[in-house]
C-alpha positions in Angstrom: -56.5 -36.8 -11.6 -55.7 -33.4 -9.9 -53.6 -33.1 -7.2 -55.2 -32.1 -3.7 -55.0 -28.4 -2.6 -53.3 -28.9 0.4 -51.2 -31.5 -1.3 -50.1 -28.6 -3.3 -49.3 -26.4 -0.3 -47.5 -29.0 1.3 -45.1 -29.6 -1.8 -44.9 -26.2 -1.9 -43.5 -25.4 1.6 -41.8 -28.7 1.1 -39.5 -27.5 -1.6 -39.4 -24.4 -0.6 -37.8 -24.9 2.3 -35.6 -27.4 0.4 -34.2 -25.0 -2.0 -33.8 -22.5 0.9 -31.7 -24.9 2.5 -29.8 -26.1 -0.4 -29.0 -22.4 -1.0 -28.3 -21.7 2.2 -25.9 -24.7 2.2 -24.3 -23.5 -1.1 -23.7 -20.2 -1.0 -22.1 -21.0 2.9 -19.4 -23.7 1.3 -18.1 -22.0 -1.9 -17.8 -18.5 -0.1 -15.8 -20.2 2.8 -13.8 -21.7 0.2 -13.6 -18.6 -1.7 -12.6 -16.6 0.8 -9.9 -18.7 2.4 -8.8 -18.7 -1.3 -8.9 -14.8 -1.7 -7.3 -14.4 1.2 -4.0 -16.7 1.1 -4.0 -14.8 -2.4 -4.1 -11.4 -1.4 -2.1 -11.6 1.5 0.3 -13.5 -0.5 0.8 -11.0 -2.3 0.6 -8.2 0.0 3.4 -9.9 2.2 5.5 -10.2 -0.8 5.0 -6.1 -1.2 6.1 -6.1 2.3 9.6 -8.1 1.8 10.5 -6.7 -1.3 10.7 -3.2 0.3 12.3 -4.6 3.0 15.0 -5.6 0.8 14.8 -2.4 -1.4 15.8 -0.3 2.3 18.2 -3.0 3.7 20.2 -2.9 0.4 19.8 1.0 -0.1 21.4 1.5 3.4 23.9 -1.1 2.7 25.1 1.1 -0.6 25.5 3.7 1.8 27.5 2.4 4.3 29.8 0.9 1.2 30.1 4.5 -0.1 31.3 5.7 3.5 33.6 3.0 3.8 35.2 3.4 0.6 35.3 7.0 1.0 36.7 6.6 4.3 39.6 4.2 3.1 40.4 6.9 -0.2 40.9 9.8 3.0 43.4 7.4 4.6 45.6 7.6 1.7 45.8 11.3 1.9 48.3 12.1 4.6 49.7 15.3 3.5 49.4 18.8 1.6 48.3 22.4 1.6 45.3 21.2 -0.7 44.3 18.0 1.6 40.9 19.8 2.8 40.0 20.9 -0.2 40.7 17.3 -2.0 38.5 15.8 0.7 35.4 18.7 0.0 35.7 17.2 -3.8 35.2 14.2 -2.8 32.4 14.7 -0.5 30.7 16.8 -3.0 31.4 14.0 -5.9 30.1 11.2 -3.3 27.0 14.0 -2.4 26.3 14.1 -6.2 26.3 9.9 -6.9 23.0 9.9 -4.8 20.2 12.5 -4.3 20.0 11.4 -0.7 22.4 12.5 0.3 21.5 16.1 2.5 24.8 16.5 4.2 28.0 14.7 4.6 31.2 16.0 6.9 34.3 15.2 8.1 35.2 15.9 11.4 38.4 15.4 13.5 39.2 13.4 16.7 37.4 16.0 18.8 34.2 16.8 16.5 34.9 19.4 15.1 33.6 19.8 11.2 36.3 20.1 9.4 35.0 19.9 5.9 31.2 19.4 4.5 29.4 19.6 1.4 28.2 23.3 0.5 30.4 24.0 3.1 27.7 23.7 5.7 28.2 23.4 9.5 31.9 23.9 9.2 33.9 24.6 12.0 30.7 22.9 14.2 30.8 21.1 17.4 29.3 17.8 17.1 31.6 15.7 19.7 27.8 15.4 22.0 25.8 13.9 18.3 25.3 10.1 18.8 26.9 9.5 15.1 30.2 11.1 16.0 30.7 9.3 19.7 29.0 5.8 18.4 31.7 5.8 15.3 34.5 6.6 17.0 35.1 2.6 17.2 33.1 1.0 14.4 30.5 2.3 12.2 26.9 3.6 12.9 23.8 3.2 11.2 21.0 5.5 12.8 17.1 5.3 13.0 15.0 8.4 11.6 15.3 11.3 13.7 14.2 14.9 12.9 16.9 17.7 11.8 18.2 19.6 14.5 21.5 22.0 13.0 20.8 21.6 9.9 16.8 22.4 9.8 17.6 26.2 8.9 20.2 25.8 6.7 18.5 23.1 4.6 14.8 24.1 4.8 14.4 27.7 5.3 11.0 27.8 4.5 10.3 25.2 7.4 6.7 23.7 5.6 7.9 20.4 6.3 10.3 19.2 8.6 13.5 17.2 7.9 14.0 14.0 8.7 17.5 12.1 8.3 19.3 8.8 8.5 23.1 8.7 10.3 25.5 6.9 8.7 29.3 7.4 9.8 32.7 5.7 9.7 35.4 6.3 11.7 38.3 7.8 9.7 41.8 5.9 10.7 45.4 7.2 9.8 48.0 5.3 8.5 49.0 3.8 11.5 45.1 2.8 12.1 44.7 5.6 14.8 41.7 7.2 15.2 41.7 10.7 13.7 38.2 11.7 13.0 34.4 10.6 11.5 33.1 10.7 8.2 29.2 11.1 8.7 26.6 11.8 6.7 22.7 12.2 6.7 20.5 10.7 4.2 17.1 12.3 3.8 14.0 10.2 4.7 12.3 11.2 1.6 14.1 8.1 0.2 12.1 6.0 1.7 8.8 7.9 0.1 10.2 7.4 -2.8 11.1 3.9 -2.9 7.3 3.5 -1.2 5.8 5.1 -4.6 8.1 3.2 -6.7 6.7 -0.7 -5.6 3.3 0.7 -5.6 3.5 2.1 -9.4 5.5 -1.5 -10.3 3.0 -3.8 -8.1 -0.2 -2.0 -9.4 -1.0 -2.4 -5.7 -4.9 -1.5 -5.5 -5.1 1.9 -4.2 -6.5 1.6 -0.6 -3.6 0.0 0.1 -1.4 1.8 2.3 2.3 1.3 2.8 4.2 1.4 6.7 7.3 1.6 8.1 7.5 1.2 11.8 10.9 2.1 13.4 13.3 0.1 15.1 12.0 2.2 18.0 7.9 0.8 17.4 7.3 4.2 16.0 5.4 4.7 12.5 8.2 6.5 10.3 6.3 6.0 7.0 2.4 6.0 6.2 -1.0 7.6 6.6 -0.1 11.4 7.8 -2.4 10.3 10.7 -0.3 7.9 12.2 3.0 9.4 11.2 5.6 9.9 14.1 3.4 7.9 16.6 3.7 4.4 18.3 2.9 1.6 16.7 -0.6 0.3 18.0 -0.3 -3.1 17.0 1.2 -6.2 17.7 1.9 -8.7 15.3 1.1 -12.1 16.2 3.1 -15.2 15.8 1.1 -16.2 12.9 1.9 -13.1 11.0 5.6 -13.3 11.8 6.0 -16.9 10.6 3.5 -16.5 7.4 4.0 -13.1 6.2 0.7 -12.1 6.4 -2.8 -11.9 8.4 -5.6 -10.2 9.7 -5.0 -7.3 12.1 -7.6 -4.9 14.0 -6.0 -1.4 14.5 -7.7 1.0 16.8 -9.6 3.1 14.2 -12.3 0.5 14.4 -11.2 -1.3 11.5 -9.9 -4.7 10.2 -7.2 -5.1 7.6 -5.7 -7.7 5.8 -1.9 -7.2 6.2 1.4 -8.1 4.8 4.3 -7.9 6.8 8.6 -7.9 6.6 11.5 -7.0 8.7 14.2 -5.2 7.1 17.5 -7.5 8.0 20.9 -7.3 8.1 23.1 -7.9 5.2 26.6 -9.2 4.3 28.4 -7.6 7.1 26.2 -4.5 7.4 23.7 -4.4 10.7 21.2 -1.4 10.8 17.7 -0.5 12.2 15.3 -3.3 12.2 12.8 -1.8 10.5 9.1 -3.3 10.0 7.4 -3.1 6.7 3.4 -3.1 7.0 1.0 -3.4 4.0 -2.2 -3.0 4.5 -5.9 -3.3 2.5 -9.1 -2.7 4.6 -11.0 -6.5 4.5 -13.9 -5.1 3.2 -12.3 -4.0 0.2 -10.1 -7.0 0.0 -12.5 -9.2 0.2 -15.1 -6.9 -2.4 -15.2 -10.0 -4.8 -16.4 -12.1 -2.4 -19.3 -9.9 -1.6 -20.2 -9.5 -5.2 -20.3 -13.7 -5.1 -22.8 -13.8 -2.5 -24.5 -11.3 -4.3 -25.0 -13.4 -7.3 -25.6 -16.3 -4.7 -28.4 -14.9 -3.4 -30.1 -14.0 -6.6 -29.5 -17.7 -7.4 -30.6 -19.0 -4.1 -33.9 -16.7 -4.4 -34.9 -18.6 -7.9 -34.0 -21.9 -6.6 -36.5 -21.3 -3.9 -39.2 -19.8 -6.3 -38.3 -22.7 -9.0 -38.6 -25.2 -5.8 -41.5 -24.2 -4.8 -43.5 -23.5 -8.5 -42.9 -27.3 -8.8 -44.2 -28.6 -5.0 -47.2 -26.3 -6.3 -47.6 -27.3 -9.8 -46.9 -31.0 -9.7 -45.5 -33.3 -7.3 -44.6 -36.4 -10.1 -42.3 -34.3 -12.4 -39.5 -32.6 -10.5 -36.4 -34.3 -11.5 -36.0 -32.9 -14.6 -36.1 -29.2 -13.7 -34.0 -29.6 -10.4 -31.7 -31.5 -12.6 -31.4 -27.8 -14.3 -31.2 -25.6 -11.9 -28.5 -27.5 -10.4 -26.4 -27.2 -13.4 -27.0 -23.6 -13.8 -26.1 -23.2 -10.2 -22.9 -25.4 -11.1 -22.0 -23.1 -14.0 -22.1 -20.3 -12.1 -19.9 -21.3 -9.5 -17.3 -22.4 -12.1 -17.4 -19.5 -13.6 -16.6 -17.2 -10.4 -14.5 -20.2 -9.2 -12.6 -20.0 -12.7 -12.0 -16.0 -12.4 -10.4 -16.7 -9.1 -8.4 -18.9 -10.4 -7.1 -16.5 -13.1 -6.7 -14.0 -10.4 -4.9 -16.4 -8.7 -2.2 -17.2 -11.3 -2.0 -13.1 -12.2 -1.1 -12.9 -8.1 1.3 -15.5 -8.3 3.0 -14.3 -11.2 3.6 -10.6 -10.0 4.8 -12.6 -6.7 7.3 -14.4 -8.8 8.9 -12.3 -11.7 11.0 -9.3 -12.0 8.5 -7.0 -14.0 11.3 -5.4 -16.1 13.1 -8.8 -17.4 10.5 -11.4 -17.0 13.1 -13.6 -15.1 12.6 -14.8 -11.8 12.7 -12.5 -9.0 14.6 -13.0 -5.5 11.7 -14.7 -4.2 11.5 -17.5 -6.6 15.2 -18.1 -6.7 15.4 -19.0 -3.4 12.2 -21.3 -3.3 13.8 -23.0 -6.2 17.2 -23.3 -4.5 15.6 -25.6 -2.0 14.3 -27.6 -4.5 17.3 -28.2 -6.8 19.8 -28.7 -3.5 17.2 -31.8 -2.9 17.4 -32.7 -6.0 21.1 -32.5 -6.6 21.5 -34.0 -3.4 19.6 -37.1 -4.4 20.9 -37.7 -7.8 24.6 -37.0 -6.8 24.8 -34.0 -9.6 26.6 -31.2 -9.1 25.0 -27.8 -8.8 26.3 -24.7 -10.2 25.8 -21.4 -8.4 26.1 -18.0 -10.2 26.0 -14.2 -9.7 26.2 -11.9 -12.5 26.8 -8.0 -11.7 26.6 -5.2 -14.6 30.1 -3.0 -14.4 29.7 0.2 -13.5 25.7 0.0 -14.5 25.6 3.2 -12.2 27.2 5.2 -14.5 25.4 4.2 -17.5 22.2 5.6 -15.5 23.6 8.6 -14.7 24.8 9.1 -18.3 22.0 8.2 -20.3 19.4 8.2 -17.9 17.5 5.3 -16.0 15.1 4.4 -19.6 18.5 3.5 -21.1 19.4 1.7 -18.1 16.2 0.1 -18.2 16.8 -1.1 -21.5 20.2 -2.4 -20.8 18.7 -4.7 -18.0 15.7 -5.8 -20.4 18.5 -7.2 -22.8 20.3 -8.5 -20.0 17.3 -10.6 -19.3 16.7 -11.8 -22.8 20.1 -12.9 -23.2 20.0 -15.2 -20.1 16.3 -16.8 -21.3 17.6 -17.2 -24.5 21.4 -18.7 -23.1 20.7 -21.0 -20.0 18.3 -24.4 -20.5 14.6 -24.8 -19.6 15.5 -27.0 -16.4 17.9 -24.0 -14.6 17.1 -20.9 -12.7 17.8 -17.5 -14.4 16.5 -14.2 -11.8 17.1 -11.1 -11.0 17.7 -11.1 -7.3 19.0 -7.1 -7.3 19.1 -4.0 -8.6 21.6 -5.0 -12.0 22.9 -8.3 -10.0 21.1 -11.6 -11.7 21.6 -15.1 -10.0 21.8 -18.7 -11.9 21.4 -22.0 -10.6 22.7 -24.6 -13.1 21.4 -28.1 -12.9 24.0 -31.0 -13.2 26.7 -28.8 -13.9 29.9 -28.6 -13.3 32.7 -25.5 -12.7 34.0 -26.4 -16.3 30.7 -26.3 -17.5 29.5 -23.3 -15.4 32.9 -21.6 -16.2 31.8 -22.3 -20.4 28.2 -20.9 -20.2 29.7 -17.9 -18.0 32.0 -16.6 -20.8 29.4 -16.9 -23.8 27.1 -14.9 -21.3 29.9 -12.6 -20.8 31.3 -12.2 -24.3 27.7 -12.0 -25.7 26.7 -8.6 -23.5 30.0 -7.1 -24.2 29.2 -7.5 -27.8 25.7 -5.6 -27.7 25.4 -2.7 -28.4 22.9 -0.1 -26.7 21.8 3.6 -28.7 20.9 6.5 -26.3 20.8 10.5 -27.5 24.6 10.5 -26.8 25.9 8.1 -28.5 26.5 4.4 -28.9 28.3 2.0 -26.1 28.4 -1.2 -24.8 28.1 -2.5 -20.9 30.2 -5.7 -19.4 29.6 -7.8 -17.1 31.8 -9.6 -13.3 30.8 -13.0 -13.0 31.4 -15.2 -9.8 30.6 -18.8 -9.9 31.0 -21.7 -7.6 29.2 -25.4 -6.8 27.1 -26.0 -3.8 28.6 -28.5 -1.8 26.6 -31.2 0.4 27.7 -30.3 3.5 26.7 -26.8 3.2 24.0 -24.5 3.6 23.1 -22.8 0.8 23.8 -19.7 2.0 27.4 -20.3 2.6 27.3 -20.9 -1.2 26.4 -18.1 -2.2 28.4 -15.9 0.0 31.7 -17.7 -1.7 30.1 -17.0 -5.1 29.6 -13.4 -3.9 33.3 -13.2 -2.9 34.3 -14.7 -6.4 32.1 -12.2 -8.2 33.9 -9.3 -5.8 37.3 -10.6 -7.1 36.5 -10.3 -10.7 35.1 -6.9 -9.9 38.8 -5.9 -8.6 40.6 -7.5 -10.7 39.5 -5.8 -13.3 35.9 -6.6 -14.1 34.8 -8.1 -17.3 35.7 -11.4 -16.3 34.7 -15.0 -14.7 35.9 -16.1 -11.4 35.5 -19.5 -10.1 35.3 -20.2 -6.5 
């Protein structure tokens, strides 16, 4: 018996409708999901972009102030002699040549006058009235970016871009510990540039996004040449500050997703607080979420002809193909939901390891350090704490060059996977200083493993052009006590490691 015209038309619209709903209903709840997914992803990611660099600046600046306090004290010791200026101008130029950022450096007396510089520029200058000569006179100073102002002509002649600089300065002490002058010098700014093209190269960050810098002073220091040198239009909100990441609108019209840091202070250094921005416009950040409701709609718009074939065709049999165009719906949400997943774990793997070793990177030592306090905590095992720092690894980089020193770290980092057990921590949490957290383990035990780390890398051997040599290793160990933070750990493991650096490096010191 046939089924009535308008019994047809009224199956028709009736499924119709039903599969425009069902789509509608669909494609709304697995692009929500989706997209809260993609972003905590993403912005995961691009926060982690934004504290790495951070760290990269905080601990480049700290390097500096060590090399001006170091120099500092080695002037001290020179009281006397007819060659005391010139000694000082070798070092200066030796301490110029160790790092390329270095534009200038000076000594000037009590009265700011330059007494000796590198190249020999500014010499005999006044700089008593220059904020890093009257603000070091006491303790040290640490400057934000500021253009050149004596040295513009003498350094860039041709003037196409100008200079911009970093202070840092000491004051210079005698013997006595009177104050008899300031050891300052000014970093070029194109440091920063380069450490900004450095993390995108190693993150494979997508190329819209864009890399900031906002001075302690809310100006934009490093970024788009069209916001360069002006204020800072945002302001982050409290959820950004607490999570690392979020959704800003900046007054070109446009929303980005945005990761964000603070540079802070380390060890006993304290310089600019500079803020690290990295952005992606949404639209691009959230492209594979547009390509999914593309595919969603193409599906929606065959359920709804499907749906409504069957109200038209026959009201008795619609089970069965429903049935299968549910699955295929199914399957192709899997599928998408399965890719993000993959991207997912590739995110959180770039978050988490040091790309050159395949060790654990600062990030992940410290979220495991929470967990294996608790642990240790509740089981009543000790917990070792170690930091590993290559002997003069500098040098070895300068000598043979940084693909050399690349390879020394990359053996460093198989050693340690192949040496410590599947339940501890092994990461790279610096440039060639490695971290170890060793589970229920004690400092005899910790002081064991240390040594067969220690004698096994002075036993490699590493080729270059030059010739063959080998690279040691100061190790500082110590346990984390119960009524500690863990940070006060690992500043006494820091201090140990410091101790077998000047005792002689090569060695293991327990704390």
């Amino acid at each position: 018996m046939l089924v009535p015209v308008n019994l047809k038309i009224r199956w028709f619209l009736i499924y119709a409708l039903f599969g425009l709903a069902l789509s509608i209903i669909l494609t709304s709840i697995v692009t929500q999901a989706a997209t809260k997914q993609l972003q905590e992803q993403v912005g995961s990611s691009l926060g982690d972009v934004a504290f790495q660099l951070a760290d990269k600046l905080e601990r480049g600046m700290f390097e500096r102030y060590r090399d001006m306090r170091v120099s500092a004290q080695l002037m001290r010791s020179v009281t006397a002699g007819d060659d005391r200026l010139e000694r000082f101008r070798r070092l200066l130029d030796s301490l110029q040549s160790s790092f390329p950022a270095y534009a200038w450096i000076g000594l000037t007396d009590a009265d700011g006058m330059v007494l000796v510089s590198t190249q020999g520029l500014l010499e005999g200058a006044d700089v008593s009235q220059r904020p890093w000569f009257t603000e070091a006179q006491e303790d040290y100073f640490i400057g934000d970016v500021h253009g050149a102002l004596l040295l513009e002509k003498e350094l860039n002649p041709d003037g196409d871009q100008p200079l911009r600089f970093v202070d840092v300065a000491v004051p210079l002490l005698s013997p006595e510990g009177e104050f008899i002058g300031v050891l300052g010098a000014h970093l070029n700014w194109d440091w920063a540039f380069e450490l900004q093209e450095s993390m995108q190269r190693s993150l494979q960050l997508h190329q819209s996004a864009e890399i900031l810098i906002v001075s302690s002073e809310d100006a934009i220091i490093l970024g788009p040449a069209s916001l360069l040198e002006k204020a800072n239009p945002i302001e982050i909100s409290p959820a950004m500050l607490s999570g690392g990441y979020g959704v800003m609108s900046w007054p070109d019209g446009n929303d980005y997703l945005m990761g964000y840091a603070v540079a802070q202070d380390y060890r006993d250094y304290r310089g600019p607080q500079w803020q690290v921005m990295v952005r992606q416009p949404l639209d691009i950040a959230y492209q594979p979420i547009q390509e999914l409701r593309v595919q969603a709609f193409w599906i929606g718009g065959a359920v709804i002809i499907v749906f409504a074939l069957i109200g038209w065709m026959t009201a008795e049999k619609i089970s069965r193909p429903l049935a299968n165009i549910n699955q295929q719906l199914e399957r192709e949400v899997q599928s998408r939901t399965a890719e993000l997943t993959k991207s997912n774990q590739r995110l959180e793997q770039l978050a988490t390891t040091d790309a050159l070793t395949n060790l654990g990177n600062r990030r992940a030592f410290f979220a495991a350090s929470s967990d294996m306090c608790e642990r240790s905590k509740r089981l009543g095992t000790p917990l070792a704490v170690v930091i590993l720092d290559l002997d003069n690894f500098k040098r070895v980089n300068d000598t043979y060059g940084h693909g050399v020193g690349d390879e020394v770290l990359e053996a460093l980092g198989s050693l340690l996977r192949a040496t410590v057990r599947q339940i501890d921590i092994a990461a790279r949490t610096g440039g060639e200083e490695f971290s170890l957290l060793l589970e229920n383990t004690d400092l005899d035990g910790a002081r064991q493993l240390c040594d067969r780390i220690r004698e096994r890398m002075e036993q490699l051997q590493f080729n270059s052009d030059k010739d063959v040599f080998t690279v040691t290793m100061s190790i500082g160990a110590t346990l984390w006590q119960l009524d500690e933070s863990f940070d006060t750990t690992l500043e006494r493991a820091d201090k140990a490691l410091y101790q077998a650096k000047e005792s002689g490096r090569n060695r293991v010191i327990v704390a």
